[in-house]
Structure formats: C-alpha cells, structure tokens
C-alpha positions in Angstrom: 118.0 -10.5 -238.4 119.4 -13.5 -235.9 120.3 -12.1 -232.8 122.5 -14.1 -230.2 122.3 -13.2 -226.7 125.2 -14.4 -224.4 124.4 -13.7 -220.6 126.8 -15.1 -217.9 126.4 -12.7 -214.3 126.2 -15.7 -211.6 123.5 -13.1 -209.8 120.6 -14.7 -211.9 117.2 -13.1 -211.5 119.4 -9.8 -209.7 122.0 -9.5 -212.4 121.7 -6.0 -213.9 123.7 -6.8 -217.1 121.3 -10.2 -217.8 118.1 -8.0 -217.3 119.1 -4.9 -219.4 120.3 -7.2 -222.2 117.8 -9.3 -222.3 115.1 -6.3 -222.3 117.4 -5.2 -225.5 117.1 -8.5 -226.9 113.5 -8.3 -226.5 113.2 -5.1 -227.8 114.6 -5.7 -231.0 112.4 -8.8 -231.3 109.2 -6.8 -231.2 110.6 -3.6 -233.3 110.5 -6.3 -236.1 109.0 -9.6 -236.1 111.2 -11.3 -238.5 113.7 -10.9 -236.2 114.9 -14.3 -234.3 116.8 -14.5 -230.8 119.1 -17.5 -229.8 119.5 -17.5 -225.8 123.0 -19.0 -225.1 122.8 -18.9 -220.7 125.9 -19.4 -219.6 125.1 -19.8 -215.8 122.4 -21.9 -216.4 124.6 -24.3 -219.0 127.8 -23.2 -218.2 130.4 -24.6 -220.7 133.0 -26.7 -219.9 136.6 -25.4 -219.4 138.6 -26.0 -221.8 141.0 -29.1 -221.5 143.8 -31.3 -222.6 140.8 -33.4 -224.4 139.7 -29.8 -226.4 143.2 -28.8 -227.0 144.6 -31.9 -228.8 141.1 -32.4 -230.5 140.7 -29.3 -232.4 143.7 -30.4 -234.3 142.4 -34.4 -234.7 139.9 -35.3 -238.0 136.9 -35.3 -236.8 136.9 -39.6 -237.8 140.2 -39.9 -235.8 138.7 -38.2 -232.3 138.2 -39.8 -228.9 134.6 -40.0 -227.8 135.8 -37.5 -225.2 137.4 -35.5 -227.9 134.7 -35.6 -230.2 132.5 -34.7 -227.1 134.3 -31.6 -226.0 134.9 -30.4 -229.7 131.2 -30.8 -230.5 130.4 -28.5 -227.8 132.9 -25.6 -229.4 131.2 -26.6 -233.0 127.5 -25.6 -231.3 128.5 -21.9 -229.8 130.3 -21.7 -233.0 127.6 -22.1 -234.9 125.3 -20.4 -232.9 128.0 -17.3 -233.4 128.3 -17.5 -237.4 124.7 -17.4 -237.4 123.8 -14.4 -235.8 123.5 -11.1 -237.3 123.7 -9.5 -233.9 125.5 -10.7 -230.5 124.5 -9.1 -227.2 126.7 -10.4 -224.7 125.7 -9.8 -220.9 128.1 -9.7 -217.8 129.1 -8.5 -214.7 132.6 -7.2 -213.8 133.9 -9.5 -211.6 138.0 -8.6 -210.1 138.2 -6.0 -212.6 137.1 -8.2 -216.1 134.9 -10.8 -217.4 132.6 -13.5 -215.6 134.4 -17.0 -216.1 131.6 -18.6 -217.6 132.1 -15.8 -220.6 136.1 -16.4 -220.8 134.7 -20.0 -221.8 132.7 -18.7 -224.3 135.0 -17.0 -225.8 137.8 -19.9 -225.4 135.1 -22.2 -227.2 134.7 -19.6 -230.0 138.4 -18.4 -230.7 139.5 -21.6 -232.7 142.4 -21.4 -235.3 140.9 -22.4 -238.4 137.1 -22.2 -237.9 136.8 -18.4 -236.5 140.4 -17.1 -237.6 143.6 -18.4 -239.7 146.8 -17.4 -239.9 148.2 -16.0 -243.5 151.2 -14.5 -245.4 150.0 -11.1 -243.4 149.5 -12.9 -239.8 146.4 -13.4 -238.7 142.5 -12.5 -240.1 139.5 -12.8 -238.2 136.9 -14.9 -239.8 133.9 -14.0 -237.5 133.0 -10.9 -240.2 129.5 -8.7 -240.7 128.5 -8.9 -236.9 127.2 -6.3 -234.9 127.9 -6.7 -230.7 126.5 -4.7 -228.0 128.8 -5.3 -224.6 126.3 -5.3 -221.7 128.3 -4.3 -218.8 127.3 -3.8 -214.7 130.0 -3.4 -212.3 129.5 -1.3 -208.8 131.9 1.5 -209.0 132.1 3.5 -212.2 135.4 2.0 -214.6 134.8 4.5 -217.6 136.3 7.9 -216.4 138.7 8.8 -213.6 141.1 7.5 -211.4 139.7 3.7 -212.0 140.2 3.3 -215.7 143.1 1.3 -215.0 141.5 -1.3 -213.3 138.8 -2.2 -216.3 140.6 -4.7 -218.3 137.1 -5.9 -219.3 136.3 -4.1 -222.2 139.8 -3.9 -223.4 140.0 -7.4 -223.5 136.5 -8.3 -225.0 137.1 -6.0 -228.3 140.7 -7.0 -228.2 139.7 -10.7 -228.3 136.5 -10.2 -230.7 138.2 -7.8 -233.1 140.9 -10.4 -233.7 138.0 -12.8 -234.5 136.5 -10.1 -237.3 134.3 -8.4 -235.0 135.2 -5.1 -234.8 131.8 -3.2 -235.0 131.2 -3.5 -231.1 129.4 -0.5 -229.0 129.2 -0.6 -225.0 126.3 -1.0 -222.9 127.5 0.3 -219.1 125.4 0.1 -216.2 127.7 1.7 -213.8 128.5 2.4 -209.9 125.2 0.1 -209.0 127.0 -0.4 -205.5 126.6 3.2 -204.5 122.9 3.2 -203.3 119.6 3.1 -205.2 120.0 6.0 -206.4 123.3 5.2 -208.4 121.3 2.0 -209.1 118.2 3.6 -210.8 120.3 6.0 -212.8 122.6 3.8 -214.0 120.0 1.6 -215.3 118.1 4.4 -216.5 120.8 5.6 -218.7 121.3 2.2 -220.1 118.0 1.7 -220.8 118.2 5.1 -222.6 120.8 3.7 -225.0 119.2 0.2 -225.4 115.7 2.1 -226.7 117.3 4.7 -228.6 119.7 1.5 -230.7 115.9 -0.1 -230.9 114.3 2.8 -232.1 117.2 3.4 -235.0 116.9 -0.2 -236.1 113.1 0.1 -236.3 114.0 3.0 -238.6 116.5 1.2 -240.9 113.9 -1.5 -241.0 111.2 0.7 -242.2 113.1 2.3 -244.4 113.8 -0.8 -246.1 
C-alpha cells in the first residue's frame, strides 16, 4: 500500500494535526512493511498559488508552453502524481477562520484539473481520482462537530465536497478538538484521536493478515 501524507498547519513542530497524522502515517508503515509513505510538507515547500501562468497552461500542449508555463504546470503534474499513486491519503491541518490552511487550498487547486483528475461527460461531471482511501486530520481550538458551532465548520464540508467531485468519496475524519480549552481539553482530545488512529491501524493489520 502507497500512502500519501499531506500536512499543512503553519505551527510546525506544535501542530496537533501534523503530529497525530504523521504518528498514523507511521503506524501504518510499521503494521506492514510493504507499505510505502510519500511526505508531501506543504509548509516546508509550500506550493505556489495558482496564477494567470497555471490557468492558461493547463489548457496549452505541453510543446506549445512558456517556460513559466511549463514550470508552473510541472508542479501540478508532481502532486498529481504523487495523488494517483497512493493507495491511501492522510491529509493534516489545522482550522484556520473556520476552514482549511492556505497552503492545503493550493493543494487541492494543483490537484482539481479538468481532464487529468475529472472530465466533464454527457451526465456532467466524473471524478477521476477513484479507489482512494482519505483520513482528514483535523485540530481546531473549540469543538466544530456538535452544537451551536457547527455552522462555522466549513472545513470538512468543503474537503469531501471538493475530493468527492474528484472520485474520492471514501473519506473518514480524524478530529482533535477544543485544544484551546486547557491541557486538559488538550490531552483528551488527542487521546481520543489517537484512539481512532490505532484502532484504523489495528484493522488494517487485520485485513493484511488475513490476506
């Protein structure tokens, strides 16, 4: 199994979301050796926003491109890649004015290209990103999952939104909540996510096995 793991919280070393997926990542390397990991860092090699450059060059023969076309393309064609060839995608971020980090909205503006990771047919669109499995790894400081605050998480509803249109529609959540309410709130909330990281670990070690 190729796993991909996407992490993006500009709190490095102290992000919550980068250290629980990574553990995960980890985790699922060592239940099964076979298993390789692709680290895509999006703080340390942020992506570049997408342009005027990208937009017209997507659409221009790869022959016919401007070296700063072919430049900013070529970066889209490497996360694309890296995306077709995983089996599993673990994407890591913090929630930041109620969604995603930035640097992940570039990941996913690099990846969501007509024609390489969905096309438009006689029935609209089709996602062409297919057979992936994607674990959200989520920290925010107040809890966005129950109660008056739902509202405000347009996170989630815009990352299987966005990753269901591209084919990936198996996609489970990862929440490490309320870690601005004290150490307390801190060590529970990463307790319980480290609860549901080992118990997905221990079920793939039994599929594996079982094999």
């Amino acid at each position: 199994m190729s796993i991909l793991l996407v992490t993006s919280s500009p709190r490095g070393a102290a992000s919550h979301s980068t250290r629980i997926a990574t553990e995960f990542a980890e985790k699922l390397v060592a239940a099964d050796p076979s298993n390789t990991l692709v680290v895509r860092d999006l703080v340390a090699n942020p992506l570049p926003h997408i342009d005027a450059d990208y937009a017209s060059g997507i659409y221009v023969p790869a022959e016919a491109r401007t070296p700063r076309q072919a430049e900013v393309v070529g970066v889209s064609d490497v996360v694309l890649d890296e995306l077709f060839a995983a089996d599993t995608v673990i994407l890591a971020t913090g929630f930041i004015n109620f969604n995603i980090s930035s640097t992940l909205k570039s990941w996913v503006d690099h990846i969501s290209r007509s024609g390489k990771s969905f096309a438009y047919g006689e029935n609209g669109p089709k996602g062409l990103v297919t057979g992936k499995k994607v674990y959200i790894v989520l920290a925010s400081g107040g809890i966005y999952s129950e109660g008056a605050a739902v509202q405000f998480d347009h996170a989630i509803p815009y990352l299987r939104g966005v990753l269901g249109f591209l084919g990936m529609t198996d996609v489970d959540v990862i929440r490490i909540e309320g870690v601005s309410m004290g150490p307390d709130a801190v060590a529970s909330a990463l307790a319980r996510a480290t609860a549901k990281v080992d118990a997905v670990v221990a079920a793939t070690r039994d599929v594996a096995a079982a094999a």
